[in-house]
C-alpha positions as CSV (number, residue, x, y, z in Angstrom):
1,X,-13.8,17.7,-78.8
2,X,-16.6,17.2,-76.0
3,X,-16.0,18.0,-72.5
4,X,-15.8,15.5,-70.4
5,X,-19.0,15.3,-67.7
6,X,-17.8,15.7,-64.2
7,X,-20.2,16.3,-60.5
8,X,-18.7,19.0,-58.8
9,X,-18.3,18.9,-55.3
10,X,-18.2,22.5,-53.3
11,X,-17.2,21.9,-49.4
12,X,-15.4,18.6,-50.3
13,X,-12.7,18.5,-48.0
14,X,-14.4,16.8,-45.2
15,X,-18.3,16.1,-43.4
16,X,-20.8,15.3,-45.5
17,X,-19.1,17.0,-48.8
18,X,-16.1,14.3,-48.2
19,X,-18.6,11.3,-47.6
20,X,-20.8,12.3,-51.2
21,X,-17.8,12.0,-53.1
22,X,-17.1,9.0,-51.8
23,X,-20.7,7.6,-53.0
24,X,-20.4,9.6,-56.1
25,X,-17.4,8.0,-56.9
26,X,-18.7,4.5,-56.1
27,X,-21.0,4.7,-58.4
28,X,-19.2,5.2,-61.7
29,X,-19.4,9.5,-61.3
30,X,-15.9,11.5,-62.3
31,X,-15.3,14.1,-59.6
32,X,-14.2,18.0,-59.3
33,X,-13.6,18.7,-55.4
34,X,-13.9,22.3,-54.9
35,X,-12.9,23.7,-50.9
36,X,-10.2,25.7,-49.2
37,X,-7.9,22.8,-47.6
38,X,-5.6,21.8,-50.6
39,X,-3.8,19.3,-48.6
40,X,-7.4,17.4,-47.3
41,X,-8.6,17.7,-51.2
42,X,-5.6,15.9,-52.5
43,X,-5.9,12.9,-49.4
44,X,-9.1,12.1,-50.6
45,X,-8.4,12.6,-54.5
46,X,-5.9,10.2,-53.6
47,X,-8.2,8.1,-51.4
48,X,-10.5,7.6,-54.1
49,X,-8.1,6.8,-56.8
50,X,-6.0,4.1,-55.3
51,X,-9.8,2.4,-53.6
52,X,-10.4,1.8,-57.5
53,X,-14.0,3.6,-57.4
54,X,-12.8,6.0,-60.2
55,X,-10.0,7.9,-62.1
56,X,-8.5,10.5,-59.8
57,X,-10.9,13.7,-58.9
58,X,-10.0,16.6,-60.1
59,X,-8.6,19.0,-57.6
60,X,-10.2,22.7,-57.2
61,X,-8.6,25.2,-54.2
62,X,-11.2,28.1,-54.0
63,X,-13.1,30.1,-51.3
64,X,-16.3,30.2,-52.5
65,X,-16.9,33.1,-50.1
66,X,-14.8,35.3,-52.9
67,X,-16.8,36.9,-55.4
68,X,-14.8,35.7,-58.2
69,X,-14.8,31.7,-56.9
70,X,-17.4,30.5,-59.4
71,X,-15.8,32.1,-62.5
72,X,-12.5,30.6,-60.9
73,X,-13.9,27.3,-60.8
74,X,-15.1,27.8,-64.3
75,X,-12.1,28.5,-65.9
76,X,-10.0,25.6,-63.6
77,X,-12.7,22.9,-65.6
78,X,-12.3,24.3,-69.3
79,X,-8.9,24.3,-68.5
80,X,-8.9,20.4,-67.7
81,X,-12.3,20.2,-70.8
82,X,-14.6,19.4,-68.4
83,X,-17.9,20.5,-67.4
84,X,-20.7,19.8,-64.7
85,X,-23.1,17.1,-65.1
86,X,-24.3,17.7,-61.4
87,X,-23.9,20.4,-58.7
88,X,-23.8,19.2,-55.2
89,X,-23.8,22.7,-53.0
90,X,-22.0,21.8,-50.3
91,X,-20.4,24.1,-49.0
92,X,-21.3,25.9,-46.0
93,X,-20.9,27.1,-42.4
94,X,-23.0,28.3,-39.1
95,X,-22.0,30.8,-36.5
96,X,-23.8,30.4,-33.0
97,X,-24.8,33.1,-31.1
98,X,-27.2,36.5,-31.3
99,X,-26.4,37.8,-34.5
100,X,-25.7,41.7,-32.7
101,X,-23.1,39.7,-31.3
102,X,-21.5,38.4,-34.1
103,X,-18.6,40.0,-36.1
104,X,-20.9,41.1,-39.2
105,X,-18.2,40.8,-41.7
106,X,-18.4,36.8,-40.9
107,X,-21.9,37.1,-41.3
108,X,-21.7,38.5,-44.4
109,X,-19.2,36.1,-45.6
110,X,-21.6,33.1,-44.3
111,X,-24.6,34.8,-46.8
112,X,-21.7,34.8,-49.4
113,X,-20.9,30.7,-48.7
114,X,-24.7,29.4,-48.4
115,X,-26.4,31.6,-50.4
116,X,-24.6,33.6,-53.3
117,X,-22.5,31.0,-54.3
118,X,-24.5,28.0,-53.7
119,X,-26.9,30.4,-56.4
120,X,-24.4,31.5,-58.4
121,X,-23.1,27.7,-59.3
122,X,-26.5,26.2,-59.4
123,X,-27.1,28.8,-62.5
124,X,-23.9,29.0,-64.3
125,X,-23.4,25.9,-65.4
126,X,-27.4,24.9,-66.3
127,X,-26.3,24.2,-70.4
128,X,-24.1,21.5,-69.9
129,X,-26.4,20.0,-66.7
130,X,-29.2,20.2,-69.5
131,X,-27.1,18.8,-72.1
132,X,-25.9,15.3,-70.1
133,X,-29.4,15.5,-68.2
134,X,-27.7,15.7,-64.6
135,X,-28.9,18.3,-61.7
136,X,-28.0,19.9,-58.5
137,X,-27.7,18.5,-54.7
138,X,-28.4,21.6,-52.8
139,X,-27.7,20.4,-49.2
140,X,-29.6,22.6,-46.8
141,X,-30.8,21.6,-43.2
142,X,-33.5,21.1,-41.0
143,X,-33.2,24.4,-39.8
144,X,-34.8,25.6,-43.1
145,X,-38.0,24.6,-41.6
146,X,-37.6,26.7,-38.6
147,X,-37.0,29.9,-37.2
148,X,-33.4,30.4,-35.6
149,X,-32.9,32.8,-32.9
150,X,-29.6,32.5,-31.4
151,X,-28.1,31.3,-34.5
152,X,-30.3,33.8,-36.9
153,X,-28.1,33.9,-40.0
154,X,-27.6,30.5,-40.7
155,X,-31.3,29.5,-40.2
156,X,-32.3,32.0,-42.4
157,X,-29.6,31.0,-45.1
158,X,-31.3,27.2,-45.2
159,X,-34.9,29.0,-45.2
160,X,-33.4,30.2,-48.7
161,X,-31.9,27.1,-50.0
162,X,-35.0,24.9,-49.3
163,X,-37.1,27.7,-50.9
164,X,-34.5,28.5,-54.0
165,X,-34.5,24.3,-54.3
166,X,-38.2,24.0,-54.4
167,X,-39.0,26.6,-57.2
168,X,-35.5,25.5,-59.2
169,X,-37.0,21.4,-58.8
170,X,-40.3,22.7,-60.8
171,X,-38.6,25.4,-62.8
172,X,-35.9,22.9,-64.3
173,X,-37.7,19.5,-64.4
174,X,-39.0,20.5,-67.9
175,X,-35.5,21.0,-69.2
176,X,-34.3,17.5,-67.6
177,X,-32.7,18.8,-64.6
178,X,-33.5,17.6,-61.2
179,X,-32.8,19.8,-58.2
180,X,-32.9,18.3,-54.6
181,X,-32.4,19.6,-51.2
182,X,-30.9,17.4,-48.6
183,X,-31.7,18.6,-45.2
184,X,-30.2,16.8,-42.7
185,X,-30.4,17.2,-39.1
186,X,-27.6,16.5,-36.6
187,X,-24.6,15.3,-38.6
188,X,-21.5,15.0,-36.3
189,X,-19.0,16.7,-38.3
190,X,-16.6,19.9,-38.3
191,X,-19.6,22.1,-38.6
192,X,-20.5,22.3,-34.9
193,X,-16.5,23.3,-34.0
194,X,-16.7,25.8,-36.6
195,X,-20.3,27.3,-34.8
196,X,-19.3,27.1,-32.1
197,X,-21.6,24.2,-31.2
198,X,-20.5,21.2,-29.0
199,X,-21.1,18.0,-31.2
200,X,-22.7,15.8,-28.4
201,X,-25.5,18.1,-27.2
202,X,-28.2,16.8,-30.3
203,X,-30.4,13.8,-29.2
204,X,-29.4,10.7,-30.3
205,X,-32.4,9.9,-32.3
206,X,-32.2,12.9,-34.4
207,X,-28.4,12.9,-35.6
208,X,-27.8,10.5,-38.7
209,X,-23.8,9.6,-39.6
210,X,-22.2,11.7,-43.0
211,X,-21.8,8.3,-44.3
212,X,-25.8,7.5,-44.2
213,X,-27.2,11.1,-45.5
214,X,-24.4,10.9,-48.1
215,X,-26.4,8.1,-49.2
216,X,-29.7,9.3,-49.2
217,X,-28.9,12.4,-51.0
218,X,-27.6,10.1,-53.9
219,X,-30.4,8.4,-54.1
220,X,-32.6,10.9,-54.0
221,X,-30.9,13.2,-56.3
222,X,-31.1,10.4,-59.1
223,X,-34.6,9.6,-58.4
224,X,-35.5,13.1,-58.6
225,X,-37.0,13.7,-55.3
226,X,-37.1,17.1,-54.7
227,X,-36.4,17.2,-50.3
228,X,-34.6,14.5,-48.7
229,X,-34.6,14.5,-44.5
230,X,-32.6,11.6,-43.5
231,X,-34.4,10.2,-40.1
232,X,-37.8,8.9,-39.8
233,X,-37.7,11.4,-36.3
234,X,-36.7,14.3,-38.5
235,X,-39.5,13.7,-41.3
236,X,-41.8,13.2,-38.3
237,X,-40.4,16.7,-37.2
238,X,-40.7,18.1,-40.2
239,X,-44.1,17.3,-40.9
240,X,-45.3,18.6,-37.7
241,X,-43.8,22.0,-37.5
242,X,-46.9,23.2,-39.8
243,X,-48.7,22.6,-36.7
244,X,-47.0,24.7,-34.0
245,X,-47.7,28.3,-33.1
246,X,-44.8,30.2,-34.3
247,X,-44.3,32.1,-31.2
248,X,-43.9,28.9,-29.5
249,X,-41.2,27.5,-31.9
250,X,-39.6,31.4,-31.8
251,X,-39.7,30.6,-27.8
252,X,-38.4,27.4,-27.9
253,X,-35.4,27.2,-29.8
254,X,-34.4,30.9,-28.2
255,X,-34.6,29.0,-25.3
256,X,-32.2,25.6,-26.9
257,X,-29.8,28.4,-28.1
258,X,-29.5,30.1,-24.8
259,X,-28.5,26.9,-23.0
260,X,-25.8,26.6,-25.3
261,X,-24.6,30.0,-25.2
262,X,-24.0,29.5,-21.2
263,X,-22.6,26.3,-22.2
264,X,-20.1,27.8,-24.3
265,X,-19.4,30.5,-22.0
266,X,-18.8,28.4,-19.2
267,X,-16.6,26.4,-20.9
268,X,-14.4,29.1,-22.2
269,X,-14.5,31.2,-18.5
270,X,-11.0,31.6,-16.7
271,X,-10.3,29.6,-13.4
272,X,-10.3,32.1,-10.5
273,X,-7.1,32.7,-9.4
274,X,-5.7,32.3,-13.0
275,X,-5.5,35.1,-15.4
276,X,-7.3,35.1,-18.5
């Protein structure tokens, strides 16, 4: 009996992960939403079923910062006979701040969450993407682009997701697979709590709604582009980049991430006269 063909969804339970399943599902895609939050998984499984767009998503608690995540994922779709007909990497977080700073066993778990497993699941399911001629949404950023003092981890983690999508969009086109990466800018979502970044410090003209880049990773996914940057500013940006001395970008957004650090500080530092 044939599997059935799903698109799993890592990072699902809200932000941008949340608003692609909704567009997956609107246009005719069974889902697998994969993420931590049980409870937020089953509200939009729920969601999703009673709007009508679809039969209800399949439901998939892991943290994909576990080394045995993907293998668990595995087994939780053979075990319902399903199997990927796209990959949308979603899943992911930042942590601001100098990375001596940091704790480095969050560190370490953030390389596990945007690189090893976003790796890991856009390999081990390759048969069956080949077999219903699907592919993978790797959603990276715009910080892939740049160098990222002040928040040096995470920049470096989207470095490798554009440069892993690139070579997997040539590698894989010859076996029917297309590979995108999304690389959004400014996306006012959970991510910037979870940084440590305030959500209203990006220009306006730069930040682009879940909803909107949800959409333009669809569409770019099924028309096989392989880099979507929602934002005519941000392909502008982009493009231009190339151009700068990269001691002057290094200085630059050093600079950005320093102004938020005293930011964060200030907002965190006890009243005098109070204790801490």
């Amino acid at each position: 009996m044939a599997k059935r063909p799903i698109t799993l969804i890592t990072g699902a339970s809200s932000g941008i992960g949340a608003a692609l399943a909704r567009v997956f599902a609107r246009n005719g895609h069974d889902l697998a939403l994969v993420a931590r939050r049980k409870d937020r998984l089953e509200t939009l499984a729920h969601e999703i079923e009673a709007s009508g767009a679809g039969r209800r998503p399949l439901v998939i608690v892991a943290d994909l910062a576990k080394p045995d995540a993907v293998e668990k994922i595995g087994k939780a779709l053979a075990l319902r006979r399903a199997e990927p007909q796209y990959v949308v990497n979603n899943a992911g977080f930042g942590l601001a701040g100098p990375a001596a700073s940091r704790d480095l066993k969050d560190q370490l778990a953030m390389i596990d969450v945007n690189m090893r497993a976003l790796t890991a699941l856009s390999l081990a399911f390759l048969p069956s993407l080949e077999r219903h001629r699907g592919g993978i949404l790797n959603v990276g950023s715009m910080a892939g682009f740049l160098p990222g003092p002040g928040m040096a981890i995470y920049y470096a983690s989207k470095a490798y997701v554009r440069s892993l999508s690139d070579a997997l969009h040539r590698e894989l086109k010859r076996r029917g697979v297309r590979v995108t990466n999304l690389a959004p800018g400014p996306v006012p979502t959970e991510f910037g709590a979870r940084a440590g970044i305030r959500s209203d410090t990006a220009p306006d003209f730069l930040t682009q709604s879940a909803e909107h880049v949800a959409e333009l990773g669809y569409r770019g996914l099924m028309e096989g582009h392989a880099l979507v940057v929602p934002g005519l500013i941000n392909r502008i940006v982009i493009a231009l980049v190339r151009f700068v001395p990269r001691g002057l970008l290094l200085a630059a957004i050093d600079a950005r991430q320093s102004q938020r650090q005293s930011q964060r500080q200030s907002r965190v530092r006890p009243s005098k006269g109070r204790k801490a």
